[in-house]
Backbone as XML, in Angstrom:
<?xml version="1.0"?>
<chain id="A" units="angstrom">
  <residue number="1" name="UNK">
    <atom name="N" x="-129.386" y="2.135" z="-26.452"/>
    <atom name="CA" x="-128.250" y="1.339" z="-26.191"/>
    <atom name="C" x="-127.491" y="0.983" z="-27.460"/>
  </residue>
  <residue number="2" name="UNK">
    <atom name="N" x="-128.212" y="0.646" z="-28.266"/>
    <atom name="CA" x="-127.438" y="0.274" z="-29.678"/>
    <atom name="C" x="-126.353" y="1.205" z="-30.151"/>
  </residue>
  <residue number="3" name="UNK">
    <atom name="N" x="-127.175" y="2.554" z="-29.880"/>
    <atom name="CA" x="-126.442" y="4.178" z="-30.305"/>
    <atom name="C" x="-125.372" y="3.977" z="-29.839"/>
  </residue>
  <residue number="4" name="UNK">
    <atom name="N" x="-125.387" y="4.383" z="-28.298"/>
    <atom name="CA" x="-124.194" y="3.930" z="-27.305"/>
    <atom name="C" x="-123.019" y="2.753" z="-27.276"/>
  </residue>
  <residue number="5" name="UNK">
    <atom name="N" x="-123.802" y="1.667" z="-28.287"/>
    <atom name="CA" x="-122.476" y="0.953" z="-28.136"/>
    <atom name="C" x="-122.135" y="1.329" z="-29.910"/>
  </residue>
  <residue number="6" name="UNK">
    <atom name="N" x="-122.549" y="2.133" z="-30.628"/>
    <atom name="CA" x="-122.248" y="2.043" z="-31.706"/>
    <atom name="C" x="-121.347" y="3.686" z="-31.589"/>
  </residue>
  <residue number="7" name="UNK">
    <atom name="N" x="-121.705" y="4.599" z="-30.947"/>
    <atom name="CA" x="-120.641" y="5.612" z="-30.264"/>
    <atom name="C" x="-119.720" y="4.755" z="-29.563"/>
  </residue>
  <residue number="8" name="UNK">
    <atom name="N" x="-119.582" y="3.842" z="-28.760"/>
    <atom name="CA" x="-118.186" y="3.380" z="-28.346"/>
    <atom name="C" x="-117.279" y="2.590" z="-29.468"/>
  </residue>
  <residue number="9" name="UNK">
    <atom name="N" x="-118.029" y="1.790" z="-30.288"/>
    <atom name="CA" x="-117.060" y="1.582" z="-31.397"/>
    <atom name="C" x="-116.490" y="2.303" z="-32.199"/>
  </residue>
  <residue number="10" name="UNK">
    <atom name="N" x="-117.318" y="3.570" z="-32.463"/>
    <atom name="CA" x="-116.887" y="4.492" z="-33.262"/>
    <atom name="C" x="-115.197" y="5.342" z="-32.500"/>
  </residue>
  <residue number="11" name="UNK">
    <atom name="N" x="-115.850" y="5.497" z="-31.175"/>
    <atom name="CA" x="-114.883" y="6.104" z="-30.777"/>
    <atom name="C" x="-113.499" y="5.144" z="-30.495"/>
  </residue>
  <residue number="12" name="UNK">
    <atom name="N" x="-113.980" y="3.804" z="-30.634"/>
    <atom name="CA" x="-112.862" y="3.107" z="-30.336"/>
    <atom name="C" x="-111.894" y="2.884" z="-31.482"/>
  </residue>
  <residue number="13" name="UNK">
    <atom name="N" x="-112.762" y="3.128" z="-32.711"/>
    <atom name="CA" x="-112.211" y="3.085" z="-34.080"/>
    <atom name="C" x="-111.653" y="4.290" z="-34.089"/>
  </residue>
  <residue number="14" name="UNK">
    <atom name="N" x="-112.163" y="5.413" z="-33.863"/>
    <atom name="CA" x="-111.223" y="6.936" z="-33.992"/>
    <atom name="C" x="-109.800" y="6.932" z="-32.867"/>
  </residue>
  <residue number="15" name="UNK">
    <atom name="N" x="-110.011" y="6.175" z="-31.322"/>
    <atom name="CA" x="-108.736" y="5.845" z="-31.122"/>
    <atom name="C" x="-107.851" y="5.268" z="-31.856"/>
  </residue>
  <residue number="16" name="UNK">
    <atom name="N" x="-107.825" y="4.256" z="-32.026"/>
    <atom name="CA" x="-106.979" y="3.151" z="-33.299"/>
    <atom name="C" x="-106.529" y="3.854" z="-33.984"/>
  </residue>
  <residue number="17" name="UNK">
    <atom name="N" x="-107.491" y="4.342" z="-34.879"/>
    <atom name="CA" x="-107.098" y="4.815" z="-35.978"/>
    <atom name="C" x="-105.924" y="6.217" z="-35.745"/>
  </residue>
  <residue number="18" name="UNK">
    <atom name="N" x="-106.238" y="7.134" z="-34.615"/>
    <atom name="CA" x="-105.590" y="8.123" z="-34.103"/>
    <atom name="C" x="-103.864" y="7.451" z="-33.674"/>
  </residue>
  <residue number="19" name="UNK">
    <atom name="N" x="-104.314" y="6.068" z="-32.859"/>
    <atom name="CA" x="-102.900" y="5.521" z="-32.534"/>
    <atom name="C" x="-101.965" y="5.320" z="-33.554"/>
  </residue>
  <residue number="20" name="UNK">
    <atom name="N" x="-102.700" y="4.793" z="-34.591"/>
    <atom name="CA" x="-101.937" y="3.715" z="-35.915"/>
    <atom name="C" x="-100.977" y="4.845" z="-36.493"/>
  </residue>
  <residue number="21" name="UNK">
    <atom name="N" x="-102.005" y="5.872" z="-36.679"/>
    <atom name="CA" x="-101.272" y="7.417" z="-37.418"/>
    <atom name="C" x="-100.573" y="8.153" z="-36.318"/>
  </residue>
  <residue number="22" name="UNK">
    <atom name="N" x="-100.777" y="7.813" z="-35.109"/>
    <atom name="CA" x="-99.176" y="8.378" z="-34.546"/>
    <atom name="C" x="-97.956" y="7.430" z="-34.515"/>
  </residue>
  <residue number="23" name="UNK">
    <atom name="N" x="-98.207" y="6.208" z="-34.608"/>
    <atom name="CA" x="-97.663" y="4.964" z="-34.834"/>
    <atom name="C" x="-96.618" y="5.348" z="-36.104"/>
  </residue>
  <residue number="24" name="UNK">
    <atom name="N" x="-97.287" y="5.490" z="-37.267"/>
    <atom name="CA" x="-97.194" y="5.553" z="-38.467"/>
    <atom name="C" x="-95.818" y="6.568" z="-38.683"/>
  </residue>
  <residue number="25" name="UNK">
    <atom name="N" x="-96.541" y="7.853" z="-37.721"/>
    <atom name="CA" x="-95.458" y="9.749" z="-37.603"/>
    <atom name="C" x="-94.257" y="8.888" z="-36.975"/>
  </residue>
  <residue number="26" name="UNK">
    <atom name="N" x="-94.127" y="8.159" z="-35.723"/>
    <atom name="CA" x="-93.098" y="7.874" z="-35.411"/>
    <atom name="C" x="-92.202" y="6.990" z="-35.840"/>
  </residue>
  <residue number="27" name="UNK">
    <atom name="N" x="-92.916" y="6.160" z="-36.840"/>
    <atom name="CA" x="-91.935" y="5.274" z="-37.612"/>
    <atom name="C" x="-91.366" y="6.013" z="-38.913"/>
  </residue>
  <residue number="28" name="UNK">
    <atom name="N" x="-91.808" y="6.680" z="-39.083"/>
    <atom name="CA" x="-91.753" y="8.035" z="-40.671"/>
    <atom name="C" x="-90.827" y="8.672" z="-40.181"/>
  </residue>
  <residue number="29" name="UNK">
    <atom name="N" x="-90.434" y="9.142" z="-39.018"/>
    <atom name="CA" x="-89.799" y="10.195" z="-38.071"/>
    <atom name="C" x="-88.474" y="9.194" z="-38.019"/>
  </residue>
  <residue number="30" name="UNK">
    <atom name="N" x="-88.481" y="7.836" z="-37.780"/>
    <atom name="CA" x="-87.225" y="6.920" z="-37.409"/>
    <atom name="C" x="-86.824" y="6.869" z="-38.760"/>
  </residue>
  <residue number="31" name="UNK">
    <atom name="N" x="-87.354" y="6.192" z="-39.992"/>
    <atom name="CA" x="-86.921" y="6.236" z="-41.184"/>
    <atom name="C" x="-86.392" y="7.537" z="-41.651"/>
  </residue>
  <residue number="32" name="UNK">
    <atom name="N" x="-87.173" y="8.732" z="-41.336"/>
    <atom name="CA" x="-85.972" y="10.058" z="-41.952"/>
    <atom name="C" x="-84.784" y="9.812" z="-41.663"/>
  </residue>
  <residue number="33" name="UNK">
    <atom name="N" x="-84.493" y="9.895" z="-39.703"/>
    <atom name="CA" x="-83.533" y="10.049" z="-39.416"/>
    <atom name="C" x="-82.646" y="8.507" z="-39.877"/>
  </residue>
  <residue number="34" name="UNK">
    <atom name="N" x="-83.426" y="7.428" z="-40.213"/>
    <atom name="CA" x="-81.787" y="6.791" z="-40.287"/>
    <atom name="C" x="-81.431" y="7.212" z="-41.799"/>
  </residue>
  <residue number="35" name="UNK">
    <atom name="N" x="-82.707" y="7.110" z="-42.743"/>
    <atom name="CA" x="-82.270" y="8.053" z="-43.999"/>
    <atom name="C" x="-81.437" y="8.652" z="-43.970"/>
  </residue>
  <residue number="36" name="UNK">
    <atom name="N" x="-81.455" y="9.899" z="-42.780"/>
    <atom name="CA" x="-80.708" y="10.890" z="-42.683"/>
    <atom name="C" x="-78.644" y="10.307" z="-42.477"/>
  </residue>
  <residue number="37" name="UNK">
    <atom name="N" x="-78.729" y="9.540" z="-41.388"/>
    <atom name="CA" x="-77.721" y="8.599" z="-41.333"/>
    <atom name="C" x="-77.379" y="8.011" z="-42.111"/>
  </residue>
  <residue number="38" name="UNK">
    <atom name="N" x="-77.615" y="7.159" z="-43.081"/>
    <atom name="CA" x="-77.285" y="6.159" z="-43.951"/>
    <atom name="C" x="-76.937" y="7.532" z="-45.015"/>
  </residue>
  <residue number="39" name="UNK">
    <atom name="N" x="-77.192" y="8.751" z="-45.428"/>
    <atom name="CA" x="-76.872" y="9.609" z="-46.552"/>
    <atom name="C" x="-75.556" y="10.025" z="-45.598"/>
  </residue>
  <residue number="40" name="UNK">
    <atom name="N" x="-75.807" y="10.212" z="-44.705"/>
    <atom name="CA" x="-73.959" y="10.878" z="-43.778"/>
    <atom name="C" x="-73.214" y="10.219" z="-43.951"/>
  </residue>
  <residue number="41" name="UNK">
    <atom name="N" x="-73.494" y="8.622" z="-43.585"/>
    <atom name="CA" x="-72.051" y="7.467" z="-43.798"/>
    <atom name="C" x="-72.155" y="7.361" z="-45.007"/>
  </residue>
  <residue number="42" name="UNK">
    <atom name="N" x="-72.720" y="7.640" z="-46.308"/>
    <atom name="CA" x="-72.318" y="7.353" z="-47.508"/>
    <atom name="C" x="-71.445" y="8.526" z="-47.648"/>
  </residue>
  <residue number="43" name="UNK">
    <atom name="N" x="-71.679" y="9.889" z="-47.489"/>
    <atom name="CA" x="-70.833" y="10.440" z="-47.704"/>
    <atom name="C" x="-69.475" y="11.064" z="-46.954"/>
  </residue>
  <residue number="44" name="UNK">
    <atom name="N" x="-69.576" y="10.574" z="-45.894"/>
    <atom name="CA" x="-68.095" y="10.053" z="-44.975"/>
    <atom name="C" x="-67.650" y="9.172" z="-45.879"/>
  </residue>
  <residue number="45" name="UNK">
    <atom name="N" x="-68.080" y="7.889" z="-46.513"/>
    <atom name="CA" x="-67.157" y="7.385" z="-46.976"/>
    <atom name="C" x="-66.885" y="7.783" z="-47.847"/>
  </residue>
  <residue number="46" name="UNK">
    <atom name="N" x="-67.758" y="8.361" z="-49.055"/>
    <atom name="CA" x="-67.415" y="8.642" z="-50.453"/>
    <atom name="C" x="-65.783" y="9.478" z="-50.124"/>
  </residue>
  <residue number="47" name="UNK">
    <atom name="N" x="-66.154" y="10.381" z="-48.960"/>
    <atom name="CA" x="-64.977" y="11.267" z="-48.667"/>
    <atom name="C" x="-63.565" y="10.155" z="-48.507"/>
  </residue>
  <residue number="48" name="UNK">
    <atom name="N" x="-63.925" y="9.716" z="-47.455"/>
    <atom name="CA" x="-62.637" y="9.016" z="-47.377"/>
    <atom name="C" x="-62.177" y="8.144" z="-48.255"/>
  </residue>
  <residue number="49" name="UNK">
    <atom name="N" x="-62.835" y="7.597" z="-49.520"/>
    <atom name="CA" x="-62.618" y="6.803" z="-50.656"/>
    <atom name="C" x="-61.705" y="7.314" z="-51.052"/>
  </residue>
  <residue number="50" name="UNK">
    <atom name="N" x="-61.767" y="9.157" z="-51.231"/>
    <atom name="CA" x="-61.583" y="10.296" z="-52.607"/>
    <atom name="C" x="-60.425" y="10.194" z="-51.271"/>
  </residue>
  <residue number="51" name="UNK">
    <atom name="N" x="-60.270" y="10.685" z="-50.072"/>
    <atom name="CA" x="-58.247" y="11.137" z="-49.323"/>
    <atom name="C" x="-57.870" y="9.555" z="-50.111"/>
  </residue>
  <residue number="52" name="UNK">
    <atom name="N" x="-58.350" y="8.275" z="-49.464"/>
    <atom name="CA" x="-57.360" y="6.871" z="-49.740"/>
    <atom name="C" x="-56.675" y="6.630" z="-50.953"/>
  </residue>
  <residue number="53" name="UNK">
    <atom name="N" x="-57.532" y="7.322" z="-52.304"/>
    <atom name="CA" x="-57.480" y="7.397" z="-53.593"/>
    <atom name="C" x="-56.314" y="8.325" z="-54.094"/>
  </residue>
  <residue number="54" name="UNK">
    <atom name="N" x="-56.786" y="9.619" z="-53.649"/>
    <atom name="CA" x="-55.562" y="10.367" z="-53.228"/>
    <atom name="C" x="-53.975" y="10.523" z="-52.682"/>
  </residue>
  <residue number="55" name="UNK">
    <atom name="N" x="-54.252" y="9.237" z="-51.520"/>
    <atom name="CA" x="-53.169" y="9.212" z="-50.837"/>
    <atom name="C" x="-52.661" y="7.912" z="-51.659"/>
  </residue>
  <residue number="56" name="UNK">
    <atom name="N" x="-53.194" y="7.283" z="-52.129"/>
    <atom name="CA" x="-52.611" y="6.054" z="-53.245"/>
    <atom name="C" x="-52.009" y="6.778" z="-53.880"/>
  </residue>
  <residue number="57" name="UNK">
    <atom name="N" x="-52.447" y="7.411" z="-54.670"/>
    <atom name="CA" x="-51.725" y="8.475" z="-55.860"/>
    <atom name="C" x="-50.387" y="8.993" z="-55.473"/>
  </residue>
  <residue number="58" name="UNK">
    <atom name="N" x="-50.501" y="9.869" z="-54.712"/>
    <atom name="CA" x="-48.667" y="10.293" z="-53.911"/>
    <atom name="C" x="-47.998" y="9.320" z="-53.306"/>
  </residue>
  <residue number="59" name="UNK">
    <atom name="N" x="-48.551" y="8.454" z="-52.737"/>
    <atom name="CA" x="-47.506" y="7.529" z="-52.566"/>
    <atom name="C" x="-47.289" y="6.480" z="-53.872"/>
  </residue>
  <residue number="60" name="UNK">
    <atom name="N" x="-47.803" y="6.499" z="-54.565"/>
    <atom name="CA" x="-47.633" y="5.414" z="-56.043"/>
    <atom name="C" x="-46.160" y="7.093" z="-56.555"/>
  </residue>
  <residue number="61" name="UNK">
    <atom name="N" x="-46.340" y="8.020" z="-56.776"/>
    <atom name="CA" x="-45.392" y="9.110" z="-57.536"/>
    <atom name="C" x="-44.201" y="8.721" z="-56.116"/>
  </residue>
  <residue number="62" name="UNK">
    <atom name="N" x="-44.582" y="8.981" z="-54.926"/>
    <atom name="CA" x="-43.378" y="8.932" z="-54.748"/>
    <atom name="C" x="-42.425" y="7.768" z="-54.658"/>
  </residue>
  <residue number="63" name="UNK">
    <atom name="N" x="-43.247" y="6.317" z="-54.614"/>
    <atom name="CA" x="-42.394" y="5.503" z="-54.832"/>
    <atom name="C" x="-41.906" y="5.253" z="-56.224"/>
  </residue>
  <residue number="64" name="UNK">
    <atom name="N" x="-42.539" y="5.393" z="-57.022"/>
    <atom name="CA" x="-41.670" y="5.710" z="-58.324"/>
    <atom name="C" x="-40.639" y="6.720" z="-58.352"/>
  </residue>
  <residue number="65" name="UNK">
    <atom name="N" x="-40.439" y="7.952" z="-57.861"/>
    <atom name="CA" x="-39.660" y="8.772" z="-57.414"/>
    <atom name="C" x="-38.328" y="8.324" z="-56.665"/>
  </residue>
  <residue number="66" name="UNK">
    <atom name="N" x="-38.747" y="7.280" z="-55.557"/>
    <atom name="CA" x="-37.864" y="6.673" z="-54.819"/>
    <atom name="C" x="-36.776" y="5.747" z="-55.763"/>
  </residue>
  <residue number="67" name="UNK">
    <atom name="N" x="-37.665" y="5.197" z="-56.573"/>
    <atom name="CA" x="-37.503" y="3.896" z="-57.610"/>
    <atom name="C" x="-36.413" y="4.519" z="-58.336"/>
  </residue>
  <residue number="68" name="UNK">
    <atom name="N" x="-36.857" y="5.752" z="-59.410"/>
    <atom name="CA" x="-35.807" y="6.095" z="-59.756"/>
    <atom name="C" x="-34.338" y="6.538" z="-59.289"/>
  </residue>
  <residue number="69" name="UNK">
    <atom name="N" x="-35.099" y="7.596" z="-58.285"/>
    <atom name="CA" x="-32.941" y="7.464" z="-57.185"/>
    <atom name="C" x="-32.781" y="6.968" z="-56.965"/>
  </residue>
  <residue number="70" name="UNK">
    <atom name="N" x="-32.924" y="5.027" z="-56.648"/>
    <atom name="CA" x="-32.472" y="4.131" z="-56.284"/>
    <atom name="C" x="-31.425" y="3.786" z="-57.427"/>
  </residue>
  <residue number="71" name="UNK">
    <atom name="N" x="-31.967" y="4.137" z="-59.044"/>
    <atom name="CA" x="-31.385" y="3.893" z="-60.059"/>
    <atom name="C" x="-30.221" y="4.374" z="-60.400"/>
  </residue>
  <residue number="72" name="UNK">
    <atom name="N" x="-30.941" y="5.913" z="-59.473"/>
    <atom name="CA" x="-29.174" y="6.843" z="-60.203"/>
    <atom name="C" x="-28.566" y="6.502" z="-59.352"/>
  </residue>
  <residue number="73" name="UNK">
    <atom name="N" x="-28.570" y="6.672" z="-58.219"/>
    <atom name="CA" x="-27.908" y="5.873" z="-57.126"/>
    <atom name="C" x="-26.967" y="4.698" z="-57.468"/>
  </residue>
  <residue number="74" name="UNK">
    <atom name="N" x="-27.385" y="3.707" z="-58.010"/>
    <atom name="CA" x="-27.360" y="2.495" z="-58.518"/>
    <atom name="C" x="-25.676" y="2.415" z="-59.824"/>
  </residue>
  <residue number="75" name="UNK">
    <atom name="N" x="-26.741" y="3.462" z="-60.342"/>
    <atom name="CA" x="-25.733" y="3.847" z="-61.813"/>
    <atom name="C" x="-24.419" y="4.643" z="-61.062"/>
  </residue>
  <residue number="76" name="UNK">
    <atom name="N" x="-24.259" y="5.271" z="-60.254"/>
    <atom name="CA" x="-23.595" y="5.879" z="-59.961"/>
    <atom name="C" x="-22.175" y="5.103" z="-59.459"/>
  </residue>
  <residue number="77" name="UNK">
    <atom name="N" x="-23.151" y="4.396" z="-58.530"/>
    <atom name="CA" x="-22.172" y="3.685" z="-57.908"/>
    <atom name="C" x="-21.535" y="2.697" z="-59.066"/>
  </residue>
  <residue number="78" name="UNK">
    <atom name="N" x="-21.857" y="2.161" z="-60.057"/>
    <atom name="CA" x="-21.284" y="1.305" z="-61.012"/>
    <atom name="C" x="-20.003" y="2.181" z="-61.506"/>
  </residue>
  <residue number="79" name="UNK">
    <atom name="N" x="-20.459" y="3.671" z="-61.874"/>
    <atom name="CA" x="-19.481" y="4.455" z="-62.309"/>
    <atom name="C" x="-18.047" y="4.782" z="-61.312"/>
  </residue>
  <residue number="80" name="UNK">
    <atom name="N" x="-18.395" y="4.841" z="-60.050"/>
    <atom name="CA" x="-17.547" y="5.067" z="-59.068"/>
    <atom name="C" x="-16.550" y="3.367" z="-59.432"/>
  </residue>
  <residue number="81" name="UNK">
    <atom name="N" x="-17.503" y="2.379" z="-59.186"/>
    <atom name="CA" x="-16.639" y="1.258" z="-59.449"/>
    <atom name="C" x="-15.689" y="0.783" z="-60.501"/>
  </residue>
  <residue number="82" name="UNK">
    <atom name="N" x="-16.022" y="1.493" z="-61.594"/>
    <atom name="CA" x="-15.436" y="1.171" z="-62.604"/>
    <atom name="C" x="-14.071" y="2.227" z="-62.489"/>
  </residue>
  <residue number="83" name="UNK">
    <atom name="N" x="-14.057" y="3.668" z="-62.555"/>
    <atom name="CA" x="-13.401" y="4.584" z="-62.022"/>
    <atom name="C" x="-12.264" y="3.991" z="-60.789"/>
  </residue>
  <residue number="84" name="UNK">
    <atom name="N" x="-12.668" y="3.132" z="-59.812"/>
    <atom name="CA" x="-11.770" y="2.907" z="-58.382"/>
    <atom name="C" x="-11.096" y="1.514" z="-59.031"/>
  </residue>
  <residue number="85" name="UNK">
    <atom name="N" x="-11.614" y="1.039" z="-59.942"/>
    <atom name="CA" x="-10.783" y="-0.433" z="-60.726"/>
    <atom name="C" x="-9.354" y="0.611" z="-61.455"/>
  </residue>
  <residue number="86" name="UNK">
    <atom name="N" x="-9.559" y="1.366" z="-62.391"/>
    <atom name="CA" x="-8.562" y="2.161" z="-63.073"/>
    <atom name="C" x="-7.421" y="2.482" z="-61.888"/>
  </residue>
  <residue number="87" name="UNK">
    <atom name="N" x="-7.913" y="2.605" z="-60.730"/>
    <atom name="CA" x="-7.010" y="3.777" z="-60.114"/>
    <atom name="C" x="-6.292" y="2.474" z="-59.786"/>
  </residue>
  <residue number="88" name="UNK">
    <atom name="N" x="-4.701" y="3.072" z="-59.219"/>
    <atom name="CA" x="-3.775" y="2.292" z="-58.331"/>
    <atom name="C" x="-3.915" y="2.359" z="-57.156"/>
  </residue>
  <residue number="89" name="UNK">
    <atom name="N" x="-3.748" y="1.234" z="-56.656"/>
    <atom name="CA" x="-3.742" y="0.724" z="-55.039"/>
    <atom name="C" x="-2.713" y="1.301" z="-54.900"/>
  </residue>
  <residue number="90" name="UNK">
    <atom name="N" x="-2.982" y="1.380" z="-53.031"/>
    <atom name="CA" x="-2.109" y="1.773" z="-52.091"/>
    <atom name="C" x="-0.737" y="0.874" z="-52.427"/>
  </residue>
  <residue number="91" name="UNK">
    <atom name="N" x="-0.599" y="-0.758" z="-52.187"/>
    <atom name="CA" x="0.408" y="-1.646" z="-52.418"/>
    <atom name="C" x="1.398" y="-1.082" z="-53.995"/>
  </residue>
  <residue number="92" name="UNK">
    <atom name="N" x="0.519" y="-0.899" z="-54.728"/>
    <atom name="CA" x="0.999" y="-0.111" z="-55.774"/>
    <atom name="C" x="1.750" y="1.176" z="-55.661"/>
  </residue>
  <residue number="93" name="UNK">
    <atom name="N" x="1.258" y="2.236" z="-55.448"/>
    <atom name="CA" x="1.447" y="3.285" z="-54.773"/>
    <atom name="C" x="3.221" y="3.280" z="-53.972"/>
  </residue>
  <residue number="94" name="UNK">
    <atom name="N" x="2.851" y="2.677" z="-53.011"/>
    <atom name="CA" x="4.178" y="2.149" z="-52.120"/>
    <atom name="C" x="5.328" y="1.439" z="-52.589"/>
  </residue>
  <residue number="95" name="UNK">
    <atom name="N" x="4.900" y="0.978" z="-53.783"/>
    <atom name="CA" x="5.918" y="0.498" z="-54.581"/>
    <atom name="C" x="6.763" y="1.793" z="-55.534"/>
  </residue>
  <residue number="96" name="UNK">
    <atom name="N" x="5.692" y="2.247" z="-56.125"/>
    <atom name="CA" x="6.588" y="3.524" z="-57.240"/>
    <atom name="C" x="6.993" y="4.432" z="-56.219"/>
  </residue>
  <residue number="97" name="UNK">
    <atom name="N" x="6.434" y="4.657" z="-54.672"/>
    <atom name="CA" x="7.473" y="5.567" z="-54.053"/>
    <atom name="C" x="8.880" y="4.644" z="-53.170"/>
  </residue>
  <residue number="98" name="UNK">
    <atom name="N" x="8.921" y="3.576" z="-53.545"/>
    <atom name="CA" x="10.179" y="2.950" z="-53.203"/>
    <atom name="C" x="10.984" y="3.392" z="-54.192"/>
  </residue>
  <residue number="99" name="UNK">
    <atom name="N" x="10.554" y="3.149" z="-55.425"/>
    <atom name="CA" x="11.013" y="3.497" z="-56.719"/>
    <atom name="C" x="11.637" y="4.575" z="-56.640"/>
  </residue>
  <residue number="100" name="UNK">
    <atom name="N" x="10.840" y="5.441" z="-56.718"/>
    <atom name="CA" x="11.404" y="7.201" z="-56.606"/>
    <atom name="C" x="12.563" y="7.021" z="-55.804"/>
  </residue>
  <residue number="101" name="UNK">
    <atom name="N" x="12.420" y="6.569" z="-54.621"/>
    <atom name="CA" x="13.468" y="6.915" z="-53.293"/>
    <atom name="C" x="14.649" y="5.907" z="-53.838"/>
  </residue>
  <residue number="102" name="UNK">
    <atom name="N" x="14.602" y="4.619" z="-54.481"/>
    <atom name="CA" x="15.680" y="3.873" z="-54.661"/>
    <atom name="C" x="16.512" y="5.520" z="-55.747"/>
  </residue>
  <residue number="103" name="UNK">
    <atom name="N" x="15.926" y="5.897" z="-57.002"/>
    <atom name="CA" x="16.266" y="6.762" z="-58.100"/>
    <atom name="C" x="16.575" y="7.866" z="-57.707"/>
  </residue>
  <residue number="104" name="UNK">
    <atom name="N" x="16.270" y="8.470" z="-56.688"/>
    <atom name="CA" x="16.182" y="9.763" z="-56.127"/>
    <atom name="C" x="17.713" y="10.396" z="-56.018"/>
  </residue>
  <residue number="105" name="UNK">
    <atom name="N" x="18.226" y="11.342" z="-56.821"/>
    <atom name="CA" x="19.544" y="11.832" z="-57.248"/>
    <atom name="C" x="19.734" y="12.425" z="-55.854"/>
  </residue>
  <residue number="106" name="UNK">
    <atom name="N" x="18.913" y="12.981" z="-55.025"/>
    <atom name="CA" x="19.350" y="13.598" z="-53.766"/>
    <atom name="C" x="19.323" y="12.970" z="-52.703"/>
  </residue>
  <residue number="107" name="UNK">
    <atom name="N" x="18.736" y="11.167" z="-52.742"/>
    <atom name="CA" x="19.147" y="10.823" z="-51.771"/>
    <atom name="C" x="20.083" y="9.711" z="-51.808"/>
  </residue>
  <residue number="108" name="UNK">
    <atom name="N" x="20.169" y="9.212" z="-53.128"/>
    <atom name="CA" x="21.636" y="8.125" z="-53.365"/>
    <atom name="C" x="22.703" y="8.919" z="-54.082"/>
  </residue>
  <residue number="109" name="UNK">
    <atom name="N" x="23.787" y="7.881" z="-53.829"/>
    <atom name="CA" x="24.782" y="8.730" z="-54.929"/>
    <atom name="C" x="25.154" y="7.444" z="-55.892"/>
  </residue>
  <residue number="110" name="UNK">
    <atom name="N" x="24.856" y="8.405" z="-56.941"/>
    <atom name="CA" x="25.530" y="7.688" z="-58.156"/>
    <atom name="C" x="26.979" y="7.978" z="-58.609"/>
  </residue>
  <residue number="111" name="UNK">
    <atom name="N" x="27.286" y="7.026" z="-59.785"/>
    <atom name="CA" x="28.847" y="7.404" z="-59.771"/>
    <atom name="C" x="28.563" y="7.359" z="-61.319"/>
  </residue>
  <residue number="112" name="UNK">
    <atom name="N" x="29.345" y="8.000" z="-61.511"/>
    <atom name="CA" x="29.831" y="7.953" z="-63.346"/>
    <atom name="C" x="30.728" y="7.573" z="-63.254"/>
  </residue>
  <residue number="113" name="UNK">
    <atom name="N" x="30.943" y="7.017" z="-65.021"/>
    <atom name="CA" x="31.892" y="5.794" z="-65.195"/>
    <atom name="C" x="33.289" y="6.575" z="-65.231"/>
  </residue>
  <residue number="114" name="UNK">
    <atom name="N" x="33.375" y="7.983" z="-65.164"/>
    <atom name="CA" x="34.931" y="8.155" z="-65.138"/>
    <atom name="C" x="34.778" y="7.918" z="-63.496"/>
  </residue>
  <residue number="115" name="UNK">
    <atom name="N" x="34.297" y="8.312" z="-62.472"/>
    <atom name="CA" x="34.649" y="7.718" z="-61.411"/>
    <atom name="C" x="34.656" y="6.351" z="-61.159"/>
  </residue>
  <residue number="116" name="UNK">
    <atom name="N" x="34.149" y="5.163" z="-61.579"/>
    <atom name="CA" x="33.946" y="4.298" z="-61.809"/>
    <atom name="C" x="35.441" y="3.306" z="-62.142"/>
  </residue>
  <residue number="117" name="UNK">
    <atom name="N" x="35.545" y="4.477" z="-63.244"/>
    <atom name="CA" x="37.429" y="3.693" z="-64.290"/>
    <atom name="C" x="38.470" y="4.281" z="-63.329"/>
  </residue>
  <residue number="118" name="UNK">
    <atom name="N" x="38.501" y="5.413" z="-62.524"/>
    <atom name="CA" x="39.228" y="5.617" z="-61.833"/>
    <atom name="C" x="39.190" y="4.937" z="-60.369"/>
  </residue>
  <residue number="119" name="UNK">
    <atom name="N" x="38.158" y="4.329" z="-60.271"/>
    <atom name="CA" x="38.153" y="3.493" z="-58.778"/>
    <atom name="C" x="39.411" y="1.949" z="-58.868"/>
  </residue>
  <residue number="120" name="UNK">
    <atom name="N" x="38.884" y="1.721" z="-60.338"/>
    <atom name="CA" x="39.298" y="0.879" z="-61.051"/>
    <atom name="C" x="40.766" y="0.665" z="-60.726"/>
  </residue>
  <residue number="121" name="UNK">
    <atom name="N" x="41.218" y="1.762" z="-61.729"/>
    <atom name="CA" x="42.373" y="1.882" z="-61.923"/>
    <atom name="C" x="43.259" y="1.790" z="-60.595"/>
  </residue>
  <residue number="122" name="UNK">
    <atom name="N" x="42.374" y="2.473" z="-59.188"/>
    <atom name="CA" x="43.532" y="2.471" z="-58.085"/>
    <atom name="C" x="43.236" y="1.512" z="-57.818"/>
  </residue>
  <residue number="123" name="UNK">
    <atom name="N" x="42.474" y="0.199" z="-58.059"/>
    <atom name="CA" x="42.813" y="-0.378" z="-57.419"/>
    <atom name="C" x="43.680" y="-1.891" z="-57.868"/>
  </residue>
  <residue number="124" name="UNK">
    <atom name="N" x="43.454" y="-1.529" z="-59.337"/>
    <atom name="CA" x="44.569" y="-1.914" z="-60.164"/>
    <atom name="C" x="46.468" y="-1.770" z="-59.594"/>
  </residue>
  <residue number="125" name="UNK">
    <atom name="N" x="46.444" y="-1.187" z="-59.259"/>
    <atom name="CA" x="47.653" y="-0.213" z="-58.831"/>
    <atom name="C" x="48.377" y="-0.270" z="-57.298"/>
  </residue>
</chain>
């Protein structure tokens, strides 16, 4: 009897011990795989760090890009303004062609002074 219960402990110890170490495989087996996971999302992100980093970059050039044609843009228009100050207005404009048309030999008549002394004279007379 002693044997017998000292074969059932034994064997009860080789269960255990058999459980603990499959126990053991399946927790070893969960840790790979989240291992395995936790190395994927690091390098999903590393990836997407390196596009965001990236995409900072072209958009930092092109708003500097923007920045500057805003400038020439900018300058340009100062030049146009300064240029449209020089020029003459319309009100202006409408004035020197009154001008012309008051002066205009083909559409008034002028008189010279011998016609002038002879208007004179008849009516002197």
């Amino acid at each position: 009897m002693a044997e017998r219960d000292i074969q059932a402990i034994l064997s009860e110890l080789v269960r255990r011990a058999n459980e603990t170490t499959r126990r053991m495989r399946a927790l070893e087996e969960r840790d790979s795989v989240i291992e395995e996971r936790v190395s994927t999302l690091q390098d999903s992100i590393l990836k997407i760090t390196e596009g965001n980093r990236l995409l900072e970059e072209r958009l930092n050039e092109r708003m500097t890009e923007i920045e500057n044609s805003i400038v020439r843009i900018d300058n340009e228009l100062m030049r146009i303004n300064k240029n449209l100050e020089k020029m003459a207005k319309r009100t202006e404009l409408k004035e020197i062609e009154n001008m012309i048309n008051i002066f205009n030999p083909l559409k008034t008549n002028f008189v010279t002074k011998e016609d002038v002394e002879r208007i004179i004279e008849k009516r002197m007379k």
